[in-house]
N, CA and C atoms of all chains as a GROMACS GRO file, in nm:
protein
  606
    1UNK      N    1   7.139  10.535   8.714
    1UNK     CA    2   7.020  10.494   8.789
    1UNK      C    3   7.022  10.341   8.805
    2UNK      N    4   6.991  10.330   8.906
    2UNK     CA    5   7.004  10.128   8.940
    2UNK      C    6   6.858  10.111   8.891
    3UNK      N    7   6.911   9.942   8.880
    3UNK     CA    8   6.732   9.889   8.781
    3UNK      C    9   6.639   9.894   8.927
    4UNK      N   10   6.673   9.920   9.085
    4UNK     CA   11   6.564   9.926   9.115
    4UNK      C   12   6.518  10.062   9.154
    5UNK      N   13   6.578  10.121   9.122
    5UNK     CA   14   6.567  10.287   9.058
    5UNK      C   15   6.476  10.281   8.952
    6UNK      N   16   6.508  10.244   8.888
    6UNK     CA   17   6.459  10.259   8.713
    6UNK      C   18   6.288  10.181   8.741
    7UNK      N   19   6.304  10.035   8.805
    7UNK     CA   20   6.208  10.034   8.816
    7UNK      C   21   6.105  10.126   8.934
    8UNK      N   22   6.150  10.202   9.011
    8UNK     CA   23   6.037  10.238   9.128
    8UNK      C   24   6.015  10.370   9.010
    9UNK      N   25   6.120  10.448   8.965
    9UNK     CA   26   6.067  10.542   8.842
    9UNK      C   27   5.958  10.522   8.760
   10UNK      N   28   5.944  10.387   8.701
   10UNK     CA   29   5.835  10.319   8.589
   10UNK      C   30   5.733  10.327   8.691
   11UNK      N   31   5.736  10.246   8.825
   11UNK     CA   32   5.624  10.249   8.928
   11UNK      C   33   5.578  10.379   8.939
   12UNK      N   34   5.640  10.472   8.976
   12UNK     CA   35   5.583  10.604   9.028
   12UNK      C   36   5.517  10.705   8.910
   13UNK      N   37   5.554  10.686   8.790
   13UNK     CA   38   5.530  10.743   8.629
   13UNK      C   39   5.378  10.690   8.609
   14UNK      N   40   5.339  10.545   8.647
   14UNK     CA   41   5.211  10.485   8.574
   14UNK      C   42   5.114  10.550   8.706
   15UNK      N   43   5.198  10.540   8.861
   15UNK     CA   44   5.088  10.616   8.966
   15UNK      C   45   5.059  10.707   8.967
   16UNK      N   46   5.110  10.811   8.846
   16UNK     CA   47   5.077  10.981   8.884
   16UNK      C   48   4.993  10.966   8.753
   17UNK      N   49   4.990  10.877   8.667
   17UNK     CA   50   4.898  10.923   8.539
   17UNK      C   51   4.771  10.858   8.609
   18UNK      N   52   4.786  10.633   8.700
   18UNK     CA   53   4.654  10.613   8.706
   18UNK      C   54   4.562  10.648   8.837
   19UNK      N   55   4.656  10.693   8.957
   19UNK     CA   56   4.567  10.744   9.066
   19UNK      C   57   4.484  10.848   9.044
   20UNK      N   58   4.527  10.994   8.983
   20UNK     CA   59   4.431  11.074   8.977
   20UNK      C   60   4.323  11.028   8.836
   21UNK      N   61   4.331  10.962   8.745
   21UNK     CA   62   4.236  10.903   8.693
   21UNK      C   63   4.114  10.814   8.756
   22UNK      N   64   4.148  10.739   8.863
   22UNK     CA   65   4.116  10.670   8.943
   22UNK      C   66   4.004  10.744   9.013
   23UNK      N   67   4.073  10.802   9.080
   23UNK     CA   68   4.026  10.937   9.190
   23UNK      C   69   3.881  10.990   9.085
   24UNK      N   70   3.931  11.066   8.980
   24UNK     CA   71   3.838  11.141   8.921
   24UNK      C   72   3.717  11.031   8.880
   25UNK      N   73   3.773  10.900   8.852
   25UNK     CA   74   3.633  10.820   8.859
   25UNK      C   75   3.545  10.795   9.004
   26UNK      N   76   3.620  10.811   9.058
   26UNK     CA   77   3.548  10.786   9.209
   26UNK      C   78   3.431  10.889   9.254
   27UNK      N   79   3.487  11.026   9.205
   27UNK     CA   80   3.402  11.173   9.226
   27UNK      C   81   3.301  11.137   9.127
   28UNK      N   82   3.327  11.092   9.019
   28UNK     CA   83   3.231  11.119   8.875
   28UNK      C   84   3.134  11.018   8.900
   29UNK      N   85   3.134  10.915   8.939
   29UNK     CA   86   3.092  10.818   8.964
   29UNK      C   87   2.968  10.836   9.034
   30UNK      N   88   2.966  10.904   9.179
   30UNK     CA   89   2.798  10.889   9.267
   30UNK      C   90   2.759  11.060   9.129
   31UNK      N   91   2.859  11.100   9.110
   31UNK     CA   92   2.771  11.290   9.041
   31UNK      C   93   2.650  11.217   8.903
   32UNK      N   94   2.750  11.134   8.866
   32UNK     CA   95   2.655  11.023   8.741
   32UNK      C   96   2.537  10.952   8.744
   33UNK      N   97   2.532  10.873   8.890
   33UNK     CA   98   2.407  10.785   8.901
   33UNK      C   99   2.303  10.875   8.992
   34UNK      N  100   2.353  10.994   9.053
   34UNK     CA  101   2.254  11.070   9.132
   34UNK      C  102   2.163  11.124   9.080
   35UNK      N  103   2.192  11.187   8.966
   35UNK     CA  104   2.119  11.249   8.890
   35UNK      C  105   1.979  11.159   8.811
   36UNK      N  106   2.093  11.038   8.799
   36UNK     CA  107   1.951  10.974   8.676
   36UNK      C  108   1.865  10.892   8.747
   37UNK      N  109   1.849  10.897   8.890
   37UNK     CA  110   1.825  10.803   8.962
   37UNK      C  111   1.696  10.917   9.041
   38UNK      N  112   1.742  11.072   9.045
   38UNK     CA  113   1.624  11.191   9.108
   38UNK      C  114   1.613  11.238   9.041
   39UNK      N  115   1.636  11.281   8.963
   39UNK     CA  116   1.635  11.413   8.832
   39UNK      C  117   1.599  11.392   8.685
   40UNK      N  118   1.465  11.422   8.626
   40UNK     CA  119   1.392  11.388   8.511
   40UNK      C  120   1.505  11.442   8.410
   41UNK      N  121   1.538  11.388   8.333
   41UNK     CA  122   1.642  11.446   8.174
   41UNK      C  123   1.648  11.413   8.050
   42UNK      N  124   1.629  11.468   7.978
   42UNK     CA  125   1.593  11.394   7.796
   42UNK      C  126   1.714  11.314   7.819
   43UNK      N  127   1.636  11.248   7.670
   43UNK     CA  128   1.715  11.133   7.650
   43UNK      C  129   1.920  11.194   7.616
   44UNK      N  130   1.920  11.271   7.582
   44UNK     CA  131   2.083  11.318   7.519
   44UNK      C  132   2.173  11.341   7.636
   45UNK      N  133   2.066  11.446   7.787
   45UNK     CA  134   2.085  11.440   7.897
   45UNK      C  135   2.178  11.359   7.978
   46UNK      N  136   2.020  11.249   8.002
   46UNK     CA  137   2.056  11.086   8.014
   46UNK      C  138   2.212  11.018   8.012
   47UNK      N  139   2.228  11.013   7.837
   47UNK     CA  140   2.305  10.952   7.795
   47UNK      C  141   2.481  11.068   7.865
   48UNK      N  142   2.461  11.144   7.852
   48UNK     CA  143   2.582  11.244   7.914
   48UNK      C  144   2.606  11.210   8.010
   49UNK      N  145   2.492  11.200   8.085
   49UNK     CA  146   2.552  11.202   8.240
   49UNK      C  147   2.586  11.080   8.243
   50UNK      N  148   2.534  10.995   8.188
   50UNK     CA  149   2.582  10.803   8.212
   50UNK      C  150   2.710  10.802   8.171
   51UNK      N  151   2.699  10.820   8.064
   51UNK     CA  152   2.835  10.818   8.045
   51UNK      C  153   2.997  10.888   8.059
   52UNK      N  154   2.928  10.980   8.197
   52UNK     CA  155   3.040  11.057   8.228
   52UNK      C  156   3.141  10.964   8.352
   53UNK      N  157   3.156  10.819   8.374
   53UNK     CA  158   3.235  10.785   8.418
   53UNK      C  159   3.347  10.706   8.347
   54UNK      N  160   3.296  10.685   8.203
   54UNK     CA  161   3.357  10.647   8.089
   54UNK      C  162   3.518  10.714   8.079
   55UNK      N  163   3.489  10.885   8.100
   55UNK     CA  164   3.612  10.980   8.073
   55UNK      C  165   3.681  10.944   8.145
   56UNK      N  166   3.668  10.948   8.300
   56UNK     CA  167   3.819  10.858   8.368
   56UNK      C  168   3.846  10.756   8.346
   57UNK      N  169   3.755  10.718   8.307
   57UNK     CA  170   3.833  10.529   8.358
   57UNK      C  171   3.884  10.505   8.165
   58UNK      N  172   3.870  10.625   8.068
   58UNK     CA  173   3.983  10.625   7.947
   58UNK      C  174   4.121  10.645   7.980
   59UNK      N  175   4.100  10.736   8.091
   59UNK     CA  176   4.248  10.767   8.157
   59UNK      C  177   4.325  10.678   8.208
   60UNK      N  178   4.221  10.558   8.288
   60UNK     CA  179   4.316  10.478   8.332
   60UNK      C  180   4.314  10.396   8.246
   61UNK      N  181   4.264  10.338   8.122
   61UNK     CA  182   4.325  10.223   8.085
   61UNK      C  183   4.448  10.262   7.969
   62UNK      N  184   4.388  10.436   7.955
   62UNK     CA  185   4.550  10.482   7.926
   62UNK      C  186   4.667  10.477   7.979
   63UNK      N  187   4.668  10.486   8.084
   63UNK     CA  188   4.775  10.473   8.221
   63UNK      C  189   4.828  10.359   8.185
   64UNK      N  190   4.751  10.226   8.206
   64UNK     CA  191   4.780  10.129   8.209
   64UNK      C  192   4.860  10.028   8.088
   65UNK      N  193   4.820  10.137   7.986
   65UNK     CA  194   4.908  10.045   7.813
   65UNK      C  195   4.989  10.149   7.849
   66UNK      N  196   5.034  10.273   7.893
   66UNK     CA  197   5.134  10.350   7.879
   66UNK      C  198   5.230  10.240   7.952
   67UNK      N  199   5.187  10.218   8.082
   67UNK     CA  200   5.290  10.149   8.149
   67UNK      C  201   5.334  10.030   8.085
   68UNK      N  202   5.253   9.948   8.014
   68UNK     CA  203   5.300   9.843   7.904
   68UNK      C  204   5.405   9.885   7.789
   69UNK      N  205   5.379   9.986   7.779
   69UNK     CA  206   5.445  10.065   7.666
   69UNK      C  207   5.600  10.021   7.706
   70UNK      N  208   5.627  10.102   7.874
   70UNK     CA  209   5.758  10.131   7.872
   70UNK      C  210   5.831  10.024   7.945
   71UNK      N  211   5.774   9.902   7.954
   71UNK     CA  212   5.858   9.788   8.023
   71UNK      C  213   5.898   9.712   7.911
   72UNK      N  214   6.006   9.650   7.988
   72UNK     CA  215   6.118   9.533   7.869
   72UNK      C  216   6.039   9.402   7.804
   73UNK      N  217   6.164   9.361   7.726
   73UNK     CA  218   6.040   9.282   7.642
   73UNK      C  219   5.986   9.148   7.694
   74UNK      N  220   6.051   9.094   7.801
   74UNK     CA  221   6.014   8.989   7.892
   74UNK      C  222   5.885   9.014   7.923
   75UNK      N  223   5.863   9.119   7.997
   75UNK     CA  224   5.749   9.218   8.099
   75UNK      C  225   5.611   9.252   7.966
   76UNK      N  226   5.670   9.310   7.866
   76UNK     CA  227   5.578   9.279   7.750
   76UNK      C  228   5.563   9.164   7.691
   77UNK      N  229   5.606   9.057   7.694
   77UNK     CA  230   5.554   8.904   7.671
   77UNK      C  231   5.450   8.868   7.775
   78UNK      N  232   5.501   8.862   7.869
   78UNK     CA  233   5.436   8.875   8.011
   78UNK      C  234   5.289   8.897   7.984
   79UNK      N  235   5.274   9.080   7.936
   79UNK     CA  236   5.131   9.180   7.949
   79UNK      C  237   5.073   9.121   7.818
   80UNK      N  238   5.122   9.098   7.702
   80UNK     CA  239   5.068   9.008   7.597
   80UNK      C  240   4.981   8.855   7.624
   81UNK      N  241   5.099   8.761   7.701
   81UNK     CA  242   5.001   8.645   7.724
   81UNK      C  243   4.833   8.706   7.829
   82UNK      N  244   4.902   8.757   7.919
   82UNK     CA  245   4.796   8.831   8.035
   82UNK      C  246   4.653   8.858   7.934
   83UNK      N  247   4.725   8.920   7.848
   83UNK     CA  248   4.556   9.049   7.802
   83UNK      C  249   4.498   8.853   7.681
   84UNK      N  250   4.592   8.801   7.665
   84UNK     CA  251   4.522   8.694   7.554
   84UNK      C  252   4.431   8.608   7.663
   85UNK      N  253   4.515   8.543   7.736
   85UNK     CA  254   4.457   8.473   7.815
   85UNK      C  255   4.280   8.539   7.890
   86UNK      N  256   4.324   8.694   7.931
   86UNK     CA  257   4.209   8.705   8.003
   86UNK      C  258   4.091   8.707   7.882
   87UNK      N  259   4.119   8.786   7.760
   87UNK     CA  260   4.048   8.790   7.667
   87UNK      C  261   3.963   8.641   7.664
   88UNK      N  262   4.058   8.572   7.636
   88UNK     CA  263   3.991   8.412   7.612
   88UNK      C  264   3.892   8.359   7.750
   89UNK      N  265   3.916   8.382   7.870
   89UNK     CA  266   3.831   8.407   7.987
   89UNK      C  267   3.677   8.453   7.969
   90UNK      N  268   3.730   8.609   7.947
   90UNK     CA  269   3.610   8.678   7.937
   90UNK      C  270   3.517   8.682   7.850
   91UNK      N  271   3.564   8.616   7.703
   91UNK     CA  272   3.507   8.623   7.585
   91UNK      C  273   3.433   8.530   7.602
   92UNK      N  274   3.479   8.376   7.641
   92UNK     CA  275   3.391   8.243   7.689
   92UNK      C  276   3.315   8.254   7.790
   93UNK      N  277   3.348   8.324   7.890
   93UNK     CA  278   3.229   8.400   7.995
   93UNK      C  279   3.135   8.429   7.987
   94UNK      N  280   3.179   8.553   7.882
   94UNK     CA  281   3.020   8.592   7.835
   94UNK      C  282   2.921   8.560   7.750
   95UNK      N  283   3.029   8.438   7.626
   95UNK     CA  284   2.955   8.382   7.570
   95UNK      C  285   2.897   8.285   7.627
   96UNK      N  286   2.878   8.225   7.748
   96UNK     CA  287   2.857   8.104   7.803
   96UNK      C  288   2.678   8.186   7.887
   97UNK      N  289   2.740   8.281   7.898
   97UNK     CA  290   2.636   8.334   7.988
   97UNK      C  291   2.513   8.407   7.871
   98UNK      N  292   2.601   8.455   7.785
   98UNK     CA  293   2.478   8.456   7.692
   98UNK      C  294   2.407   8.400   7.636
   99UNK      N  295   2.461   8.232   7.637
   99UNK     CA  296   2.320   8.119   7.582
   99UNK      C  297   2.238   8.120   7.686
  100UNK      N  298   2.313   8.119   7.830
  100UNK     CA  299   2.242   8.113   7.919
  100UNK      C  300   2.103   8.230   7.989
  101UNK      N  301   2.171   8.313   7.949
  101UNK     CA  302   2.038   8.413   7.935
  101UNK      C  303   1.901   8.398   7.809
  102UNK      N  304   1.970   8.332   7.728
  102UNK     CA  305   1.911   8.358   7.623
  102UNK      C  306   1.757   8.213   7.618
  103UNK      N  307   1.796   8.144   7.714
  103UNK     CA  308   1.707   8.044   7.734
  103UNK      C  309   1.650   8.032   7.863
  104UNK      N  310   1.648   8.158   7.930
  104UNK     CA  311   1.607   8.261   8.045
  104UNK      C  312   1.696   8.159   8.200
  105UNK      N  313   1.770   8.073   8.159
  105UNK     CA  314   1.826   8.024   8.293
  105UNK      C  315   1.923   8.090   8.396
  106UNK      N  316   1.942   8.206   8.337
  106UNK     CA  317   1.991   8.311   8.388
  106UNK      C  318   1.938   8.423   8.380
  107UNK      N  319   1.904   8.522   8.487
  107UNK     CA  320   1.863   8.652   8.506
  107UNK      C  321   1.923   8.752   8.386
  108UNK      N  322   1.890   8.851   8.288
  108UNK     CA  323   1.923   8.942   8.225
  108UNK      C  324   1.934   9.118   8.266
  109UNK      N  325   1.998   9.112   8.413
  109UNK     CA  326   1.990   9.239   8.466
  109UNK      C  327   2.072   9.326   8.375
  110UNK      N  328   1.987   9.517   8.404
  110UNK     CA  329   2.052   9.596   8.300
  110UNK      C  330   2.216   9.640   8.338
  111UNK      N  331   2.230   9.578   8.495
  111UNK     CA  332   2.367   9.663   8.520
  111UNK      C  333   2.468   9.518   8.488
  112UNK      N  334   2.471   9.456   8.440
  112UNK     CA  335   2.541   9.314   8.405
  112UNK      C  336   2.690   9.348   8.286
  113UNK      N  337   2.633   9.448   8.227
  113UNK     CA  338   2.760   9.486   8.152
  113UNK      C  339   2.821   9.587   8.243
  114UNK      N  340   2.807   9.650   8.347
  114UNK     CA  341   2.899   9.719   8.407
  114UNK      C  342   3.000   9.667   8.434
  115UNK      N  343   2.997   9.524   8.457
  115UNK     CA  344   3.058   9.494   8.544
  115UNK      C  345   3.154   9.419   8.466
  116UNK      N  346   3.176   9.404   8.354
  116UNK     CA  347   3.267   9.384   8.250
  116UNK      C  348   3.392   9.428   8.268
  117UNK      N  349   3.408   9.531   8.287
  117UNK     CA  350   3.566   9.604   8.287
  117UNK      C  351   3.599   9.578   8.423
  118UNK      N  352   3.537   9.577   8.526
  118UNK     CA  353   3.608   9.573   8.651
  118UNK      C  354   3.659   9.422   8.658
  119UNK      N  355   3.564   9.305   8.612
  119UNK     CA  356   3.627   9.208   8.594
  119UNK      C  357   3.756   9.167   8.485
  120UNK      N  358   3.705   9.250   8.391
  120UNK     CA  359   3.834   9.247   8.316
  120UNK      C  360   3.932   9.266   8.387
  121UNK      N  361   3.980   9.376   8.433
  121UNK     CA  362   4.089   9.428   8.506
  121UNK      C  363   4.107   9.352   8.591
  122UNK      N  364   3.998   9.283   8.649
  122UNK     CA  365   4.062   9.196   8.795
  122UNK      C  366   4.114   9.056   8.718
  123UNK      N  367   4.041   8.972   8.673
  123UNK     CA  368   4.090   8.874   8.565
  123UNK      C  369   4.255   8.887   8.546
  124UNK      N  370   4.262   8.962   8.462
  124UNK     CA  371   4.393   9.000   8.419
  124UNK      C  372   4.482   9.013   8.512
  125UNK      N  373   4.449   9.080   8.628
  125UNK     CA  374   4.540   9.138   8.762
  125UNK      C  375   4.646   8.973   8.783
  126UNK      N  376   4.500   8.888   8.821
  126UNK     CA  377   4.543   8.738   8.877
  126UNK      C  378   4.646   8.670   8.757
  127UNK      N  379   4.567   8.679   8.656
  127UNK     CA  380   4.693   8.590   8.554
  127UNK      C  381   4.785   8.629   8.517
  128UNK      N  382   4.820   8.808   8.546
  128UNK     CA  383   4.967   8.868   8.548
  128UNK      C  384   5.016   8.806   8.589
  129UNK      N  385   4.989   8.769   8.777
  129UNK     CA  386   5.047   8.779   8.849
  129UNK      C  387   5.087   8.606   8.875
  130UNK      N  388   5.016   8.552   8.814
  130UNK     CA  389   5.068   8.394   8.815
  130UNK      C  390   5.176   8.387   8.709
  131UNK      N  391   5.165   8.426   8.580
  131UNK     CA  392   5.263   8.428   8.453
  131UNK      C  393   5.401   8.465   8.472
  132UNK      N  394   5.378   8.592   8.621
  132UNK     CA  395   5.515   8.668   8.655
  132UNK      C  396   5.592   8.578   8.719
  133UNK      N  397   5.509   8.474   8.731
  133UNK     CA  398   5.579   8.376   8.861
  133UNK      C  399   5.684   8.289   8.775
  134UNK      N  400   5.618   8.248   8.674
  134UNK     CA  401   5.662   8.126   8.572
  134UNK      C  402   5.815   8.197   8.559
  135UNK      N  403   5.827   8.300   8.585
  135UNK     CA  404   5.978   8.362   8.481
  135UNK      C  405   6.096   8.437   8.603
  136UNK      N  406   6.001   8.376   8.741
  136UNK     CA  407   6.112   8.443   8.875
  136UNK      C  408   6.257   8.292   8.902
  137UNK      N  409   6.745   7.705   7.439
  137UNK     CA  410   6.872   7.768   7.433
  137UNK      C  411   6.935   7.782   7.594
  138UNK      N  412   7.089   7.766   7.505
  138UNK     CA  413   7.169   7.753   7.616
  138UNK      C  414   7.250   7.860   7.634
  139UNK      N  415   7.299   7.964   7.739
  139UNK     CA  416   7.353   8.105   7.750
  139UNK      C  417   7.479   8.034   7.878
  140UNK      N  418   7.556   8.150   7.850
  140UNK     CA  419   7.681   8.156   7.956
  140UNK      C  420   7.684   8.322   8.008
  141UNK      N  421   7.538   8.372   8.018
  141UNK     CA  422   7.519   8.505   8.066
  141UNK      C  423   7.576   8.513   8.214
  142UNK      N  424   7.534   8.384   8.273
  142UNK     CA  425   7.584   8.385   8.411
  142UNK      C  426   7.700   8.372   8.442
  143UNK      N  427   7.790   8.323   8.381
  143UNK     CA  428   7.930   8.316   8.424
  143UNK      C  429   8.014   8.422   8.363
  144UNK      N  430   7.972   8.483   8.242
  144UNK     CA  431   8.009   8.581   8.187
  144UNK      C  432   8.008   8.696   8.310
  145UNK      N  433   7.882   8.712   8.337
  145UNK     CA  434   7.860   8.846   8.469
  145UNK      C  435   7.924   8.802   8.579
  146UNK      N  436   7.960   8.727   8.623
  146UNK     CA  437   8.007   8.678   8.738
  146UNK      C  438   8.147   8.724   8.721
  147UNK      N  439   8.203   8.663   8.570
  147UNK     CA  440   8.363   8.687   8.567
  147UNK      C  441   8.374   8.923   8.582
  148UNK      N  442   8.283   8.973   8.588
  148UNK     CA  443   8.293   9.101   8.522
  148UNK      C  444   8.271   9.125   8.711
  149UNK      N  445   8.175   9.036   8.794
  149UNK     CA  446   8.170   9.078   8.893
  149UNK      C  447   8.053   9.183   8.912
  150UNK      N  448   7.976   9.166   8.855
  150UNK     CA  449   7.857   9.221   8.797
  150UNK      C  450   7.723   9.156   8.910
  151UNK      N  451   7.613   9.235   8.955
  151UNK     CA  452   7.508   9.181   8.990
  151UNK      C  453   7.412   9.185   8.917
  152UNK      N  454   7.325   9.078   8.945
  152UNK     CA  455   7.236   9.092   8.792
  152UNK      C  456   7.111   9.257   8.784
  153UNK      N  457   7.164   9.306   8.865
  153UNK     CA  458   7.097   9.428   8.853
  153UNK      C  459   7.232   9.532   8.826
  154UNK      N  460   7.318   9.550   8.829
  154UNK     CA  461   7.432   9.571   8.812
  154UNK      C  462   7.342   9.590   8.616
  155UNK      N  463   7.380   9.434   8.595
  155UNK     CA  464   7.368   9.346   8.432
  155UNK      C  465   7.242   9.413   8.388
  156UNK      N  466   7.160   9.428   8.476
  156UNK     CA  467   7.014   9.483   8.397
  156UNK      C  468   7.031   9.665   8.399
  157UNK      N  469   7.078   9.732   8.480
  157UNK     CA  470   7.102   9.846   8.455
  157UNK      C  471   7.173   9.892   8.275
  158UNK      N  472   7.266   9.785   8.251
  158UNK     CA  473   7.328   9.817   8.169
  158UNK      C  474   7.285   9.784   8.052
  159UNK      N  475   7.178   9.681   8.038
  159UNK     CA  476   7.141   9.629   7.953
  159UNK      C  477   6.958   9.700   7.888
  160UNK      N  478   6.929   9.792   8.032
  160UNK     CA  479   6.809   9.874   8.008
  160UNK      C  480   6.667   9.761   8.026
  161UNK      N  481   6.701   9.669   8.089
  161UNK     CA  482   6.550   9.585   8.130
  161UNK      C  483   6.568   9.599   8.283
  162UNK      N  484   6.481   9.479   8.312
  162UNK     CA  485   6.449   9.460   8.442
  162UNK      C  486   6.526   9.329   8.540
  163UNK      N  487   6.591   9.330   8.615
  163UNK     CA  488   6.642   9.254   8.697
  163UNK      C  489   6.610   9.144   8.685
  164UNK      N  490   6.436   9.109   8.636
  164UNK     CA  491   6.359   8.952   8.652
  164UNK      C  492   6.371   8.932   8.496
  165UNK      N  493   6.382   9.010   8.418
  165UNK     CA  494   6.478   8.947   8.269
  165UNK      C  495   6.610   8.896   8.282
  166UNK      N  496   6.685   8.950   8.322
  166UNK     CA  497   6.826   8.906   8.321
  166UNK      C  498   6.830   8.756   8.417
  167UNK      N  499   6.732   8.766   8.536
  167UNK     CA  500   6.726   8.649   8.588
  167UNK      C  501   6.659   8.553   8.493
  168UNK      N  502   6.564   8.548   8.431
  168UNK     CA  503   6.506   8.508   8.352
  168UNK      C  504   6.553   8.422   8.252
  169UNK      N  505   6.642   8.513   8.160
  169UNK     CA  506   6.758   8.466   8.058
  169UNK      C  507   6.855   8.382   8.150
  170UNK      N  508   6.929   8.413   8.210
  170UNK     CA  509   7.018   8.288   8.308
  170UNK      C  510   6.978   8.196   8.323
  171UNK      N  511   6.863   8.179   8.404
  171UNK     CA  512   6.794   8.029   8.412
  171UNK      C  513   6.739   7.977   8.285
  172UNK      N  514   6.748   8.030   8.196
  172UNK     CA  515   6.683   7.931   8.103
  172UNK      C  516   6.517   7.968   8.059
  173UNK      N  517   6.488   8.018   8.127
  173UNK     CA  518   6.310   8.034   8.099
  173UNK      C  519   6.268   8.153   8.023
  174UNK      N  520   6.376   8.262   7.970
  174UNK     CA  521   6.326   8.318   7.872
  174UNK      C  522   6.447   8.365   7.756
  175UNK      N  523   6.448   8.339   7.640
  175UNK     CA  524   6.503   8.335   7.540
  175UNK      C  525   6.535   8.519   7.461
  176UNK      N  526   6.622   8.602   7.504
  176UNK     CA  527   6.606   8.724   7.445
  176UNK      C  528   6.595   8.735   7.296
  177UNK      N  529   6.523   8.828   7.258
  177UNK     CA  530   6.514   8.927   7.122
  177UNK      C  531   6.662   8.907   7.103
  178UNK      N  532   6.649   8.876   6.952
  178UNK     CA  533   6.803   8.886   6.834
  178UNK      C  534   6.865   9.060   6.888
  179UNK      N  535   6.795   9.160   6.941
  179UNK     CA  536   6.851   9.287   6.940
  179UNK      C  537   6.908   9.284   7.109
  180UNK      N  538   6.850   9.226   7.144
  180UNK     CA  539   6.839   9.218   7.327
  180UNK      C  540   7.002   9.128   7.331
  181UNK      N  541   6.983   9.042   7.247
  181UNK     CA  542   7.128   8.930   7.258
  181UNK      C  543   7.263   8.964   7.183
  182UNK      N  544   7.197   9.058   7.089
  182UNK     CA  545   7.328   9.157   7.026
  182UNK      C  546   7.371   9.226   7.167
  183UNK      N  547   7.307   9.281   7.219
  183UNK     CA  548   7.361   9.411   7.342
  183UNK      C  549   7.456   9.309   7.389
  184UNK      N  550   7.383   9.222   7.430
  184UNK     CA  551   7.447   9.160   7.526
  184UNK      C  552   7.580   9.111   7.482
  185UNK      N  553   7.619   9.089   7.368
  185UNK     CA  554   7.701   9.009   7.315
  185UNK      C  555   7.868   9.121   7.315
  186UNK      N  556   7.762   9.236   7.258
  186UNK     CA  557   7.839   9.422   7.288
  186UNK      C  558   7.896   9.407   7.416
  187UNK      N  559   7.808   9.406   7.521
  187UNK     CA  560   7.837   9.423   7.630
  187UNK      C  561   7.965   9.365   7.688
  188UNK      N  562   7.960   9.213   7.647
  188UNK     CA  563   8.089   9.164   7.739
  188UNK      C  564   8.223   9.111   7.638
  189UNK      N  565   8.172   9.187   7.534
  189UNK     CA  566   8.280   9.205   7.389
  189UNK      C  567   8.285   9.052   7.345
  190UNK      N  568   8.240   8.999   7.279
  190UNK     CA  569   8.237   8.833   7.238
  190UNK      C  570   8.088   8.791   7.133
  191UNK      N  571   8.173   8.720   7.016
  191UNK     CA  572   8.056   8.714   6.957
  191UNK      C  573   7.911   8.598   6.997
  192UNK      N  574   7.866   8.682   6.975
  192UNK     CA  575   7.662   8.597   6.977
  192UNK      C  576   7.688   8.444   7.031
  193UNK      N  577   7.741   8.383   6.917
  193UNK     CA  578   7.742   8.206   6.889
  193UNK      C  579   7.801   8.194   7.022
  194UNK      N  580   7.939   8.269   7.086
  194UNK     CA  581   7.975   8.226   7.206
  194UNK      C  582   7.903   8.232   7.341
  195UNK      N  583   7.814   8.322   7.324
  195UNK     CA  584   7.706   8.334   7.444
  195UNK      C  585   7.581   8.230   7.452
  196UNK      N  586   7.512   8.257   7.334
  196UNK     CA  587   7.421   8.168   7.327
  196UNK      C  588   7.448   8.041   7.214
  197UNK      N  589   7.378   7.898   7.285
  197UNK     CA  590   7.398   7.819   7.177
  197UNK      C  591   7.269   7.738   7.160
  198UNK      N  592   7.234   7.680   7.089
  198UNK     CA  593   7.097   7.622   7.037
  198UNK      C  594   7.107   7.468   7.143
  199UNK      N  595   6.990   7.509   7.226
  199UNK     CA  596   6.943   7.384   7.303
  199UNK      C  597   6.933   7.225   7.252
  200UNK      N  598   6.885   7.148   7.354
  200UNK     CA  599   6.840   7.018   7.258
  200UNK      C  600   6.723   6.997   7.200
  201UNK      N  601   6.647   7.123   7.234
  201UNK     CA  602   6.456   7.091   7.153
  201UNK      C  603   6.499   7.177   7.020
  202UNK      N  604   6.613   7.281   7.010
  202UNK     CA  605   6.629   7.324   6.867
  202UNK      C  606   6.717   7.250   6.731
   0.00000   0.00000   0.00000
């Protein structure tokens, strides 16, 4: 198998585990907020249905260390600085924003942690993709 | 660190995907290691050393910041 064999193999292995993960968050996603948004439900209810977009998107960030898993060790230096760096991003982010809420100069909306992981993931996306550069 | 990965593959006639097939990484490692900008694993530089039959010390040698 040629390495750009080997690699479109690694490519196509992480797309069949994270697209339909993906996907299934996409469906789960309006079935989750429809409900709690028309439909009266105890509290245990509630908490089920909220948290039923949680189950895919485990899938994909499974997907996503799997695919870390199986790249070389360059490519895992690489996904190592990536996840430190964004960590250090996001961690000062939110700590920055939490004094700032905390002395009301910033709004304290309830959907503000949603939006955590999507930035995570995007964060990270960008400083992969600059780090990958350092080593072409 | 200083490597002679590149002239080594060159003498074998090797492309560096050729070199990365054989070595089980990725094409932008092997480029990587050539230029200078990334330093392989003690196990990564054994292969390599396997690979084009010659010991370690002759492939790689300790830069001027080591």
């Amino acid at each position: 198998m040629s390495d750009r064999d080997q690699t479109r193999t690694l490519q196509q292995r992480y797309l069949r585990e994270f697209l339909p993960a993906m996907l299934g968050y996409v469906i789960v996603l309006p079935i989750s907020i429809t409900p709690l948004l028309r439909v009266e439900l105890s509290t245990v209810g509630k908490v089920v249905v909220a948290l039923l977009p949680v189950v895919p998107m485990v899938f994909v960030v499974r997907a996503m260390l799997r695919h870390m898993l199986r790249q070389d060790e360059l490519q895992q230096r690489i996904e190592l600085q990536a996840v430190a760096i964004t960590c250090a991003v996001i961690g000062m982010a939110s700590f920055s924003l939490g004094f700032l809420q905390n002395v009301r100069v910033l709004p304290s909306p309830p959907w503000l942690m949603l939006w955590v992981l999507p930035l995570t993931i995007g964060v990270y996306g960008v400083v992969r993709f600059l780090l990958a550069r350092r080593y072409r | 660190m200083n490597n002679h990965v590149r002239e080594l593959r060159g003498e074998q006639g090797w492309s560096q995907a050729d070199l990365a097939e054989r070595l089980e990484v990725s094409r932008q490692t092997v480029n990587a290691i050539e230029t200078g900008k990334y330093d392989p694993s003690l196990p990564l530089a054994f292969k390599i050393a396997k690979l084009f039959g010659r010991p370690i010390e002759s492939i790689f040698e300790p830069g001027s910041d080591t």
